[in-house]
VMD Tcl script that draws the C-alpha trace (Angstrom):
set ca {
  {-22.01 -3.95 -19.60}
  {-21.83 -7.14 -21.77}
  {-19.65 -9.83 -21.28}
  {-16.46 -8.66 -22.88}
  {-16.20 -5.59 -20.33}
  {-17.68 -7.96 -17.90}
  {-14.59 -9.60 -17.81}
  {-12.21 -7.01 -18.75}
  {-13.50 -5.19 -15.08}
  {-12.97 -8.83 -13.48}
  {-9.92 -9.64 -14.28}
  {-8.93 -6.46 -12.73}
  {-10.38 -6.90 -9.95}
  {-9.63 -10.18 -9.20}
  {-5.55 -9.20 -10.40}
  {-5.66 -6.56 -7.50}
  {-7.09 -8.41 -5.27}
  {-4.78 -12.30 -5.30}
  {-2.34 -11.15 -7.18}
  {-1.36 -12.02 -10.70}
  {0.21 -15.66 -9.90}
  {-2.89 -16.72 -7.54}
  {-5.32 -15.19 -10.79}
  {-6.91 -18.35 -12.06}
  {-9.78 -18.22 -15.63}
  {-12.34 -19.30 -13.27}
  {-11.54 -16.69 -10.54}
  {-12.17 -14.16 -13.50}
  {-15.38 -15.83 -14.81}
  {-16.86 -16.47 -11.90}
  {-16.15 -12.77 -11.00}
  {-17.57 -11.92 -13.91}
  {-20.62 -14.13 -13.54}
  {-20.58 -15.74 -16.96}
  {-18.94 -19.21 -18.05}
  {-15.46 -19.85 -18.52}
  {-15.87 -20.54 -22.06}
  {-16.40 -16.71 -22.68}
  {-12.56 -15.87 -21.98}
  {-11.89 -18.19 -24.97}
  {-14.36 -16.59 -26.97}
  {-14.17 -12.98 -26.48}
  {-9.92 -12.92 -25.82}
  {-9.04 -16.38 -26.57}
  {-6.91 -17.16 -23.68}
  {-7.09 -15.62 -19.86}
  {-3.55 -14.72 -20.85}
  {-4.74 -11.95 -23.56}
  {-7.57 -10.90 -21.40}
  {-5.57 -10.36 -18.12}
  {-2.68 -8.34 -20.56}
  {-6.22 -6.42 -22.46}
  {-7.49 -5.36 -19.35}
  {-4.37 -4.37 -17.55}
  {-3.28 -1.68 -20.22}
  {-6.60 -0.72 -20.52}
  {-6.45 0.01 -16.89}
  {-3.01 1.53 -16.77}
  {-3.62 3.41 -20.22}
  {-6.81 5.06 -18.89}
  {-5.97 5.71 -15.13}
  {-2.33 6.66 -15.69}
  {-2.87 8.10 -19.34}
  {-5.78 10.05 -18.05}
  {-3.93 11.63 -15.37}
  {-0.88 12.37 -17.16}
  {-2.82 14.34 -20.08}
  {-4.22 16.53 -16.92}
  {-1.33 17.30 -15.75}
  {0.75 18.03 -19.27}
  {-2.32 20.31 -20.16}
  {-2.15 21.68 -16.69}
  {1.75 22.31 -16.23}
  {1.61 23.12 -20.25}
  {-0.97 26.56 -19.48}
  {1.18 29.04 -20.46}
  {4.57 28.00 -19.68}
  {7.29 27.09 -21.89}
  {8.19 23.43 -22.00}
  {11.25 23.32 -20.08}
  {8.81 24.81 -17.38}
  {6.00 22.54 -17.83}
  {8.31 19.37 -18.15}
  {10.18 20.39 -15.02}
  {6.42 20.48 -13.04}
  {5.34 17.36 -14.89}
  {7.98 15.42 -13.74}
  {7.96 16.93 -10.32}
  {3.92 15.40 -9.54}
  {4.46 12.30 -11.36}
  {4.66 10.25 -7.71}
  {1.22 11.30 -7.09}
  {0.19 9.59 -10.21}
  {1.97 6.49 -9.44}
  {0.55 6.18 -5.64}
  {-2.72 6.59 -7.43}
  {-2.52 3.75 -9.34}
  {-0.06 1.62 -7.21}
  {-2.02 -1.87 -7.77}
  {-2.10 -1.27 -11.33}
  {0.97 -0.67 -12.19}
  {2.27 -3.81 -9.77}
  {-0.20 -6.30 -11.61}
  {1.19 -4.32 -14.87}
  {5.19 -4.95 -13.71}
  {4.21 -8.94 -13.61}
  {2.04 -9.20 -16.63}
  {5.53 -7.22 -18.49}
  {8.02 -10.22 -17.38}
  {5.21 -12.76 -18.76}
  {4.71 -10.66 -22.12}
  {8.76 -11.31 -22.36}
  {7.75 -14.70 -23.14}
  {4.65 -13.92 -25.60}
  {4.98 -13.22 -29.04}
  {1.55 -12.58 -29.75}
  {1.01 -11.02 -26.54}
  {4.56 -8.29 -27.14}
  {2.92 -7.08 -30.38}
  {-0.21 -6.30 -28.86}
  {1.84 -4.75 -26.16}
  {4.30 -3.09 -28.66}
  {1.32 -1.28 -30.75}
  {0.13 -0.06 -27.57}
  {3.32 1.30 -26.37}
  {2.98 3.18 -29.94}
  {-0.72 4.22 -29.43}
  {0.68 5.67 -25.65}
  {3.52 7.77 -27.51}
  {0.69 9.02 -29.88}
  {-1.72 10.23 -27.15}
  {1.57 11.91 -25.39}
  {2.24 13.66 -28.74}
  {-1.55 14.59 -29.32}
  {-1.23 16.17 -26.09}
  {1.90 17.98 -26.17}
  {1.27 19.20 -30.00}
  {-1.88 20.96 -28.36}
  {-0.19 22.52 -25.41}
  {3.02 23.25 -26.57}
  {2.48 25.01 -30.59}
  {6.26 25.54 -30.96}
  {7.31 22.59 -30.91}
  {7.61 20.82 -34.71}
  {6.05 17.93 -35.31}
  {9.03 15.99 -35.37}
  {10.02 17.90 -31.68}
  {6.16 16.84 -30.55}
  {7.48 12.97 -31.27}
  {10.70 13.08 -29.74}
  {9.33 14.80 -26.83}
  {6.58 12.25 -26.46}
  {8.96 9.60 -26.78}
  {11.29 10.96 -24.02}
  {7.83 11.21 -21.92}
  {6.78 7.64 -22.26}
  {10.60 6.40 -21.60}
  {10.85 8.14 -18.72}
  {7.34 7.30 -17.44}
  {8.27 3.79 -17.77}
  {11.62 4.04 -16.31}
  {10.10 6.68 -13.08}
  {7.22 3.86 -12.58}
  {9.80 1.03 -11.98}
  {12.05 2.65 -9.74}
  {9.18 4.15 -7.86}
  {7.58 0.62 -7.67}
  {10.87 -0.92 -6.50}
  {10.95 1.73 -3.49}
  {7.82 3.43 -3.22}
  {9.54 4.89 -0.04}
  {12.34 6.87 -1.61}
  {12.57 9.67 -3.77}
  {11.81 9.99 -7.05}
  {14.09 13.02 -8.82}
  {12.47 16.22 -9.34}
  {11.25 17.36 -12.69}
  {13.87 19.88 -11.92}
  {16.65 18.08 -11.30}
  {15.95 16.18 -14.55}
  {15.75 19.54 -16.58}
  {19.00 20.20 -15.42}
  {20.33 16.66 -16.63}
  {18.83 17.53 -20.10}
  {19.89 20.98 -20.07}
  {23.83 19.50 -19.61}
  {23.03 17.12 -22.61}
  {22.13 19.59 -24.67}
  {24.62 20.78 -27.65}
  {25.47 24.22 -26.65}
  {25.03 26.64 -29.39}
}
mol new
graphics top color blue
foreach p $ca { graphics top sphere $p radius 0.5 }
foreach p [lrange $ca 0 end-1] q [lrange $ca 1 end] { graphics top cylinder $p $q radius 0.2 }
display resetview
Protein backbone atom coordinates (compact mmCIF):
# COMPACT_ATOMS: atom_id res chain seq x y z
CA UNK A 1 0.00 0.00 0.00
CA UNK A 2 1.30 3.62 -0.41
CA UNK A 3 0.66 6.29 1.74
CA UNK A 4 -2.74 7.46 0.65
CA UNK A 5 -4.37 3.93 1.56
CA UNK A 6 -1.90 3.92 4.32
CA UNK A 7 -3.85 6.35 5.91
CA UNK A 8 -7.19 5.79 4.56
CA UNK A 9 -6.84 2.03 6.59
CA UNK A 10 -5.56 4.21 9.71
CA UNK A 11 -7.89 6.45 10.15
CA UNK A 12 -10.23 3.62 10.33
CA UNK A 13 -8.69 1.97 12.55
CA UNK A 14 -7.80 4.39 14.83
CA UNK A 15 -11.88 5.87 14.40
CA UNK A 16 -12.97 2.33 15.70
CA UNK A 17 -10.80 2.05 18.08
CA UNK A 18 -11.01 5.95 20.35
CA UNK A 19 -13.74 7.00 18.85
CA UNK A 20 -14.26 9.84 16.45
CA UNK A 21 -13.92 12.84 19.14
CA UNK A 22 -10.63 11.22 20.86
CA UNK A 23 -9.28 10.74 16.76
CA UNK A 24 -6.41 13.16 16.66
CA UNK A 25 -4.00 13.74 12.80
CA UNK A 26 -1.20 12.36 14.66
CA UNK A 27 -3.08 9.29 16.07
CA UNK A 28 -3.76 8.61 12.24
CA UNK A 29 -0.18 9.28 11.04
CA UNK A 30 1.49 7.71 13.45
CA UNK A 31 -0.86 4.70 12.77
CA UNK A 32 -0.06 4.97 9.53
CA UNK A 33 3.68 5.25 10.06
CA UNK A 34 4.33 8.24 7.83
CA UNK A 35 4.50 12.10 8.83
CA UNK A 36 1.72 14.21 9.60
CA UNK A 37 2.34 16.37 6.74
CA UNK A 38 0.99 13.55 4.39
CA UNK A 39 -2.77 14.07 5.59
CA UNK A 40 -2.33 17.64 4.21
CA UNK A 41 -0.94 16.45 1.16
CA UNK A 42 -2.80 13.51 0.03
CA UNK A 43 -6.56 14.82 1.65
CA UNK A 44 -5.72 18.19 2.76
CA UNK A 45 -7.19 18.17 6.13
CA UNK A 46 -7.68 14.97 8.70
CA UNK A 47 -11.25 16.19 8.34
CA UNK A 48 -11.55 14.98 4.48
CA UNK A 49 -9.51 11.96 5.17
CA UNK A 50 -11.46 10.67 8.26
CA UNK A 51 -15.01 11.51 6.00
CA UNK A 52 -12.82 9.60 2.62
CA UNK A 53 -12.14 6.72 4.51
CA UNK A 54 -15.33 6.28 6.41
CA UNK A 55 -17.61 6.02 3.20
CA UNK A 56 -15.13 4.12 1.69
CA UNK A 57 -15.54 1.77 4.53
CA UNK A 58 -19.29 1.91 4.83
CA UNK A 59 -19.70 1.98 0.87
CA UNK A 60 -17.64 -1.22 0.49
CA UNK A 61 -18.61 -3.29 3.65
CA UNK A 62 -22.28 -2.29 3.67
CA UNK A 63 -22.55 -1.75 -0.25
CA UNK A 64 -20.87 -5.05 -0.74
CA UNK A 65 -23.21 -6.88 1.34
CA UNK A 66 -26.27 -5.33 0.26
CA UNK A 67 -25.54 -6.12 -3.62
CA UNK A 68 -25.28 -9.95 -2.22
CA UNK A 69 -28.17 -9.99 -0.82
CA UNK A 70 -30.41 -7.94 -3.65
CA UNK A 71 -28.79 -10.45 -6.19
CA UNK A 72 -29.52 -13.19 -3.77
CA UNK A 73 -33.25 -12.36 -2.66
CA UNK A 74 -33.58 -11.00 -6.52
CA UNK A 75 -32.92 -15.04 -8.03
CA UNK A 76 -35.99 -15.58 -9.41
CA UNK A 77 -38.48 -13.83 -7.43
CA UNK A 78 -40.49 -10.93 -8.24
CA UNK A 79 -39.56 -7.73 -6.49
CA UNK A 80 -42.17 -7.41 -4.02
CA UNK A 81 -40.67 -10.88 -2.97
CA UNK A 82 -37.14 -10.03 -3.06
CA UNK A 83 -37.69 -6.53 -1.36
CA UNK A 84 -39.76 -8.16 1.36
CA UNK A 85 -36.46 -10.73 2.07
CA UNK A 86 -34.07 -7.83 1.58
CA UNK A 87 -35.47 -5.89 4.10
CA UNK A 88 -36.09 -8.79 6.37
CA UNK A 89 -31.79 -9.61 6.69
CA UNK A 90 -30.85 -6.11 6.62
CA UNK A 91 -29.99 -6.32 10.73
CA UNK A 92 -27.44 -8.80 9.93
CA UNK A 93 -25.78 -6.31 7.73
CA UNK A 94 -25.88 -3.62 10.22
CA UNK A 95 -24.41 -5.88 13.26
CA UNK A 96 -21.75 -6.59 10.71
CA UNK A 97 -20.63 -3.37 10.37
CA UNK A 98 -21.75 -1.84 13.76
CA UNK A 99 -18.40 0.34 14.33
CA UNK A 100 -18.67 1.65 10.98
CA UNK A 101 -21.68 2.85 10.75
CA UNK A 102 -21.31 4.54 14.55
CA UNK A 103 -17.98 6.39 13.44
CA UNK A 104 -20.21 7.09 10.11
CA UNK A 105 -23.42 8.57 12.40
CA UNK A 106 -20.67 11.18 13.99
CA UNK A 107 -18.69 12.05 10.96
CA UNK A 108 -22.74 12.87 9.36
CA UNK A 109 -23.50 15.57 12.28
CA UNK A 110 -19.85 17.11 11.49
CA UNK A 111 -20.46 17.01 7.55
CA UNK A 112 -23.74 19.24 8.66
CA UNK A 113 -21.27 21.82 9.22
CA UNK A 114 -18.95 21.25 5.97
CA UNK A 115 -19.62 22.59 2.79
CA UNK A 116 -16.91 21.10 1.03
CA UNK A 117 -17.11 18.07 2.96
CA UNK A 118 -21.54 17.69 2.14
CA UNK A 119 -20.72 17.76 -1.59
CA UNK A 120 -18.30 15.15 -1.42
CA UNK A 121 -20.79 13.41 0.74
CA UNK A 122 -23.78 14.39 -1.53
CA UNK A 123 -22.04 12.88 -4.87
CA UNK A 124 -21.51 9.86 -2.98
CA UNK A 125 -24.94 9.48 -1.73
CA UNK A 126 -25.59 9.72 -5.73
CA UNK A 127 -22.81 7.20 -6.68
CA UNK A 128 -24.66 4.72 -3.71
CA UNK A 129 -28.18 5.19 -5.52
CA UNK A 130 -26.31 4.32 -8.83
CA UNK A 131 -24.71 1.05 -7.62
CA UNK A 132 -28.37 0.18 -6.02
CA UNK A 133 -29.85 0.80 -9.50
CA UNK A 134 -26.96 -1.12 -11.37
CA UNK A 135 -27.92 -3.84 -9.21
CA UNK A 136 -31.53 -3.94 -9.28
CA UNK A 137 -31.62 -3.18 -13.28
CA UNK A 138 -29.64 -6.61 -13.43
CA UNK A 139 -31.81 -8.63 -11.16
CA UNK A 140 -35.01 -7.32 -11.66
CA UNK A 141 -35.43 -6.83 -16.03
CA UNK A 142 -39.02 -5.56 -15.63
CA UNK A 143 -38.57 -2.91 -14.02
CA UNK A 144 -38.07 0.50 -16.44
CA UNK A 145 -35.34 2.39 -16.07
CA UNK A 146 -37.05 5.09 -14.52
CA UNK A 147 -38.76 2.14 -11.93
CA UNK A 148 -34.84 0.85 -11.47
CA UNK A 149 -34.19 4.70 -10.04
CA UNK A 150 -37.06 5.11 -7.96
CA UNK A 151 -36.61 1.78 -6.56
CA UNK A 152 -32.97 2.44 -5.82
CA UNK A 153 -33.83 5.58 -4.33
CA UNK A 154 -36.48 4.06 -1.95
CA UNK A 155 -33.50 1.42 -1.13
CA UNK A 156 -30.91 3.92 -0.12
CA UNK A 157 -33.68 6.05 1.97
CA UNK A 158 -34.66 3.35 3.75
CA UNK A 159 -31.14 1.94 4.33
CA UNK A 160 -30.32 5.17 5.83
CA UNK A 161 -33.36 5.57 7.82
CA UNK A 162 -33.21 1.30 9.05
CA UNK A 163 -29.33 2.06 10.00
CA UNK A 164 -30.26 4.95 12.41
CA UNK A 165 -32.97 3.46 14.20
CA UNK A 166 -31.11 0.22 14.43
CA UNK A 167 -28.03 2.19 15.75
CA UNK A 168 -30.19 4.08 18.27
CA UNK A 169 -31.45 0.56 19.71
CA UNK A 170 -29.49 -2.13 18.40
CA UNK A 171 -31.63 -4.18 20.93
CA UNK A 172 -35.06 -3.78 19.42
CA UNK A 173 -36.62 -4.73 16.37
CA UNK A 174 -36.16 -3.61 13.22
CA UNK A 175 -39.63 -4.12 10.94
CA UNK A 176 -39.72 -6.94 8.67
CA UNK A 177 -39.24 -6.60 4.98
CA UNK A 178 -42.72 -7.88 5.19
CA UNK A 179 -44.32 -5.72 7.22
CA UNK A 180 -42.87 -2.89 5.08
CA UNK A 181 -44.31 -4.51 1.80
CA UNK A 182 -47.46 -4.31 3.33
CA UNK A 183 -47.00 -0.47 4.19
CA UNK A 184 -46.14 0.04 0.44
CA UNK A 185 -48.70 -2.19 -0.79
CA UNK A 186 -51.47 0.27 1.26
CA UNK A 187 -49.70 3.30 -0.48
CA UNK A 188 -50.11 2.09 -3.57
CA UNK A 189 -52.92 3.69 -6.04
CA UNK A 190 -55.27 0.89 -6.48
CA UNK A 191 -56.07 0.26 -10.01
Amino acid sequence: MGNREDLLAAARTCIYQRGFAETTARHIASTAGVSLAAIGYHFGSKDQLVTEALTQAIGDGIGNDLEALMRRAGAGRSLPEAFAETWSAIGEIFARHREGMIASAENMIRLRRVRTDREYLAGMNEQAVGDIAAVLGEVHLELSAEQVRAVAQLYFVLLNGLSLHWLSDPAGELPTGSDLAIALTALAPSH
